[in-house]
C-alpha positions in Angstrom: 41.1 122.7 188.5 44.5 124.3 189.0 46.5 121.7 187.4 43.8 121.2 184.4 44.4 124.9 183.9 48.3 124.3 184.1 47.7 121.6 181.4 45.5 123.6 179.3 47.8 126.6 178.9 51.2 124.5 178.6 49.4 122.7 175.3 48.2 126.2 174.1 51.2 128.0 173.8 53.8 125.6 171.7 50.0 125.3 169.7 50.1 129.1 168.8 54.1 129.5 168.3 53.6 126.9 165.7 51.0 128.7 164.1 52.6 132.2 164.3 55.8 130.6 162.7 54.0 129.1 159.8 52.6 132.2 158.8 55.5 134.0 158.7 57.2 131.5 156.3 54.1 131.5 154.6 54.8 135.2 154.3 58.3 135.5 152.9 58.3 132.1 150.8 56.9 134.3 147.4 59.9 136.3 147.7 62.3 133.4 147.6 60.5 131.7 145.1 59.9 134.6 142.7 64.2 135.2 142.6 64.4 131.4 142.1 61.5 131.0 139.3 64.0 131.6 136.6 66.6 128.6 137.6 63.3 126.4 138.0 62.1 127.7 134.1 65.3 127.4 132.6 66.6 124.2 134.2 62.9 122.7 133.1 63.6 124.2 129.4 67.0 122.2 129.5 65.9 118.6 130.9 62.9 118.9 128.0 65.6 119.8 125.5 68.9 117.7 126.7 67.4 114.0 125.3 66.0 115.6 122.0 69.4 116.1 119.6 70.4 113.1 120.6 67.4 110.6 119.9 67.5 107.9 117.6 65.2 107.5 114.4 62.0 106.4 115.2 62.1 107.8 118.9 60.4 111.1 118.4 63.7 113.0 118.0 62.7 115.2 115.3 63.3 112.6 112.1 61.9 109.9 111.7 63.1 106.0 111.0 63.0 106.7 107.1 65.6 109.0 106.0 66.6 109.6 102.3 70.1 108.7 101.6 72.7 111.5 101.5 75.9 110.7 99.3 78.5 113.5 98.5 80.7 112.5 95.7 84.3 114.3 93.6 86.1 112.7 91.0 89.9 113.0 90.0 90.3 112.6 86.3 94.2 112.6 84.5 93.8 113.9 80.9 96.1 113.8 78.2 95.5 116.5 75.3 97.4 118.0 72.3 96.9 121.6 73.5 96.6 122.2 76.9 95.0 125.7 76.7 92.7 124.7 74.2 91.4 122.0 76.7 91.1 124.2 79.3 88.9 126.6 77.6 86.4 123.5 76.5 86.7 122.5 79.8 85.1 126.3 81.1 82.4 126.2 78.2 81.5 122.3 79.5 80.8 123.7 83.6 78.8 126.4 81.9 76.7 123.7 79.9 76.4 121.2 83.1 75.1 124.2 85.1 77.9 124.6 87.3 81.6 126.5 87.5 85.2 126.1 87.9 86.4 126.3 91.1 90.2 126.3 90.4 92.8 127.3 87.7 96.2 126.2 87.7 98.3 126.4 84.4 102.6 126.1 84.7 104.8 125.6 82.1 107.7 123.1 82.6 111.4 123.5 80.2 112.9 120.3 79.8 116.8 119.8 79.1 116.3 120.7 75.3 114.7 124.0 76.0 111.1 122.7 75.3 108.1 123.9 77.1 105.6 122.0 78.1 102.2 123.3 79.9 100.4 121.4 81.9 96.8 122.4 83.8 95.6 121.7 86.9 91.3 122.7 87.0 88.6 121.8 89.7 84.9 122.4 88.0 82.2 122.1 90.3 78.9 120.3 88.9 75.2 118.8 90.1 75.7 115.6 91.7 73.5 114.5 89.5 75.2 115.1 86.2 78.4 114.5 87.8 78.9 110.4 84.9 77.8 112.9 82.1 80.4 115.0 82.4 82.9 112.4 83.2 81.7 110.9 79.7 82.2 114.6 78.0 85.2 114.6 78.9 86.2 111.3 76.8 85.9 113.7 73.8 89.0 116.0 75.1 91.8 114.0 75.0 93.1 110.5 76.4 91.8 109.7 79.6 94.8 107.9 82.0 93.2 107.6 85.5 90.1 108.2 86.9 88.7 108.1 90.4 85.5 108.5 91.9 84.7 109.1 95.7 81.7 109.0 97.7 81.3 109.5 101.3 77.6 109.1 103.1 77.0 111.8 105.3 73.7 110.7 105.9 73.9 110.5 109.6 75.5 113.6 109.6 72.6 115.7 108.0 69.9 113.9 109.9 71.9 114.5 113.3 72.1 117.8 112.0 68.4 118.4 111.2 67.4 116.8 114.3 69.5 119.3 116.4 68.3 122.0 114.7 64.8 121.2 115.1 64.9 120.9 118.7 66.8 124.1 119.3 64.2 125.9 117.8 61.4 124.3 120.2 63.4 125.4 123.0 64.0 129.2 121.3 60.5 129.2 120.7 59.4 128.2 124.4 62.2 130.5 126.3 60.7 133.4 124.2 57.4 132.5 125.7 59.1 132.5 129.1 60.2 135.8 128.7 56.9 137.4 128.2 56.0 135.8 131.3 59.2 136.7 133.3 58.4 138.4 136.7 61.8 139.9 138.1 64.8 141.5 136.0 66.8 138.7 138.0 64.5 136.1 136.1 64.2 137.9 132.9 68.0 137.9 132.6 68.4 134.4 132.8 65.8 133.8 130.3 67.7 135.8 128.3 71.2 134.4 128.5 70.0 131.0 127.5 68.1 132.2 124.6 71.4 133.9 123.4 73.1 130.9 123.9 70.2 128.5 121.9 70.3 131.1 119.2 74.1 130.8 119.0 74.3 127.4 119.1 71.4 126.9 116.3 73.1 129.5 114.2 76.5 127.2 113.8 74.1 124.2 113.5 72.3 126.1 110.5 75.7 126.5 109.0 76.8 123.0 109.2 73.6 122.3 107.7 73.9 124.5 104.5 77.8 123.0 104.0 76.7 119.4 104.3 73.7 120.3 101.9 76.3 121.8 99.4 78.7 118.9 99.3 75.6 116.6 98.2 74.0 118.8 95.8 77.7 119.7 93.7 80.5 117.1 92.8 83.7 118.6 92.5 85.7 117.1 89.2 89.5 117.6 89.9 91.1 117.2 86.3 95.1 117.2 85.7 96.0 118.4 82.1 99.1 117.3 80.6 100.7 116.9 76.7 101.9 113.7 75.5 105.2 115.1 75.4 105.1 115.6 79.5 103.9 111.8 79.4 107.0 110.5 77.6 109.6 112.5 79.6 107.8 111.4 83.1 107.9 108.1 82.1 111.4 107.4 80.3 112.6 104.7 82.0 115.7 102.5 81.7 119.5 103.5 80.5 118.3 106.7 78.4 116.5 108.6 81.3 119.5 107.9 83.8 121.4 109.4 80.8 119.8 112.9 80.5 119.9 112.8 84.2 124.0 112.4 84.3 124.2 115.4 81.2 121.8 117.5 83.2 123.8 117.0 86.0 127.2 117.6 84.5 125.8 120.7 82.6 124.6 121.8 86.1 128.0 121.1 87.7 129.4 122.8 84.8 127.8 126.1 85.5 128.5 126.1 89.2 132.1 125.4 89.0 132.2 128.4 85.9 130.4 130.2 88.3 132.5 129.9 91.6 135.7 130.5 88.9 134.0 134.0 87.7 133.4 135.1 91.3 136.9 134.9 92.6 139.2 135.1 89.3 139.3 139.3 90.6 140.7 138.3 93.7 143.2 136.3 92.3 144.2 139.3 89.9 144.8 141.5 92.8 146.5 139.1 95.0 148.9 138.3 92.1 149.6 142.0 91.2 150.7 142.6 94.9 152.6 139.2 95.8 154.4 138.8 92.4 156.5 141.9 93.3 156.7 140.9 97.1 158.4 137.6 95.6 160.9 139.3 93.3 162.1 141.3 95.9 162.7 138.8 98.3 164.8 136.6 96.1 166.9 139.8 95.3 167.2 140.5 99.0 168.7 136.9 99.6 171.7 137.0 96.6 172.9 140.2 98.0 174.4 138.5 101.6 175.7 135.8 99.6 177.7 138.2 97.6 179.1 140.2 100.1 179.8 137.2 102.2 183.2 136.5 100.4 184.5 139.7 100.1 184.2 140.0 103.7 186.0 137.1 104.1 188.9 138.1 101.8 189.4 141.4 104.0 190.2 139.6 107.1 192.2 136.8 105.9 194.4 140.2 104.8 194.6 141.7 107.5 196.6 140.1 110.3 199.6 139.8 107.4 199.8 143.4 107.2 199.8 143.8 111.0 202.9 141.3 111.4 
């Protein structure tokens, strides 16, 4: 009976250390896990979100398969008119009638070798995408048209990307709010916090992208280059006559330089030449005297050792 006793007790105890020791994790594991709820939330808000901006049509990423086609197209137009400031005020009164504005202004004047002037007018109007050919065809009525080019660049990837992004950032701002009614802990609401900042910034910039690629589909910006036919003529004069004007323009340029540099230092000529001119003079009279007295000396003592004898 002794050694069934022995037995007994020796299974006993390692039976009841196991128990006591279970209990007390038992105890302290809804500490632990209430400071780590927050990584557990927010790391499960971010594996729901991580797959969604990137999905592909038809996948459940927030578009679908069929998405409407997105163009954004401008236009460069080279006009020749008779007045240049008359055009440009037709040019403000046609934006107004398409519904839209002018962007940009630019008029210089140019003076040719004959003392001409000629103006010429750089303007970007801004107008509906959708009117953008019936204003190109207004503007056949201005003047001459010499070149014309038309752009357009899809962006329709970039605006469903875009919209897809968006949409699932606000499912996750939406679901971390919810979070944070439910946060137990200041450890866990602060975490809940930070990444809701951080959606809210990031959907913010998103939002922006958004309302610029929306703007370059819904306007067409016209960039038109006004010019006289006089400007035409002297850009293009080709041949014996244009390197012609360009060897008198350069000769008259030449002209004025060398006048120039002449004007600038004829003073310090004057003054050099009212201070040396004297200088000179008095130097060549400073030489002729020796040569006169030279002989005279000369005479003296050839003289002189007669008288002694």
């Amino acid at each position: 009976m002794s050694t069934l006793r022995r037995i007994g007790i020796a299974a006993v105890v390692p039976l009841l250390l196991v128990v006591g020791g279970c209990s007390a994790v038992g105890a302290s594991q809804p500490a632990a896990g209430t400071a780590e709820q927050a990584n557990g939330r927010a790391a499960d808000v971010t594996a729901e979100d991580s797959s969604v901006p990137q999905a592909k049509p038809g996948e459940g990423g927030g578009y679908s398969g069929t998405v409407q086609v997105q163009v954004a197209r401008t236009a460069s137009v080279g006009l020749t008119v008779s007045d240049v400031e008359a055009a440009a005020t037709k040019l403000r009164a046609l934006a107004m009638a398409m519904g839209g504005v002018v962007t940009t202004e630019n008029l210089v004047s140019r003076v040719d070798a004959k003392g001409i002037s000629t103006p010429t007018s750089t303007m970007v109007i801004s107008v509906p995408s959708d009117r953008l050919d019936s204003t190109l065809e207004q503007l056949k009525s201005m003047g001459t048209i010499t070149s014309r080019v038309i752009s357009s660049d899809d962006v329709t990837t970039q605006v469903a990307d875009v919209a897809s992004r968006v949409k699932a950032l606000e499912g996750s701002i939406a679901r971390l709010n919810e979070l944070s009614k439910k946060a137990g802990s200041i450890t866990e609401l602060t975490q809940l916090e930070a990444e809701l900042s951080s959606r809210i910034e990031e959907r913010d910039s998103l939002l922006a992208q958004q309302k610029a690629l929306a703007g370059r589909v819904a306007q067409s910006p016209i960039t038109i280059s006004l010019q006289t036919p006089e400007a035409v003529v002297e850009a293009e004069t080709p041949g014996f006559l244009a390197g012609l004007a360009a060897g008198w323009n350069a000769l008259v340029t030449s002209s004025r330089v060398l006048l120039t540099i002449v004007g600038a230092v004829l003073p310090f000529l004057v003054l050099v030449a009212a201070i040396g001119i004297p200088v000179v003079i008095w130097r060549r009279r400073a030489r002729r005297v020796p040569a006169t007295v030279e002989p005279v000396a000369k005479a003296s003592a050839s003289t002189s050792p007669e008288t002694g004898e």
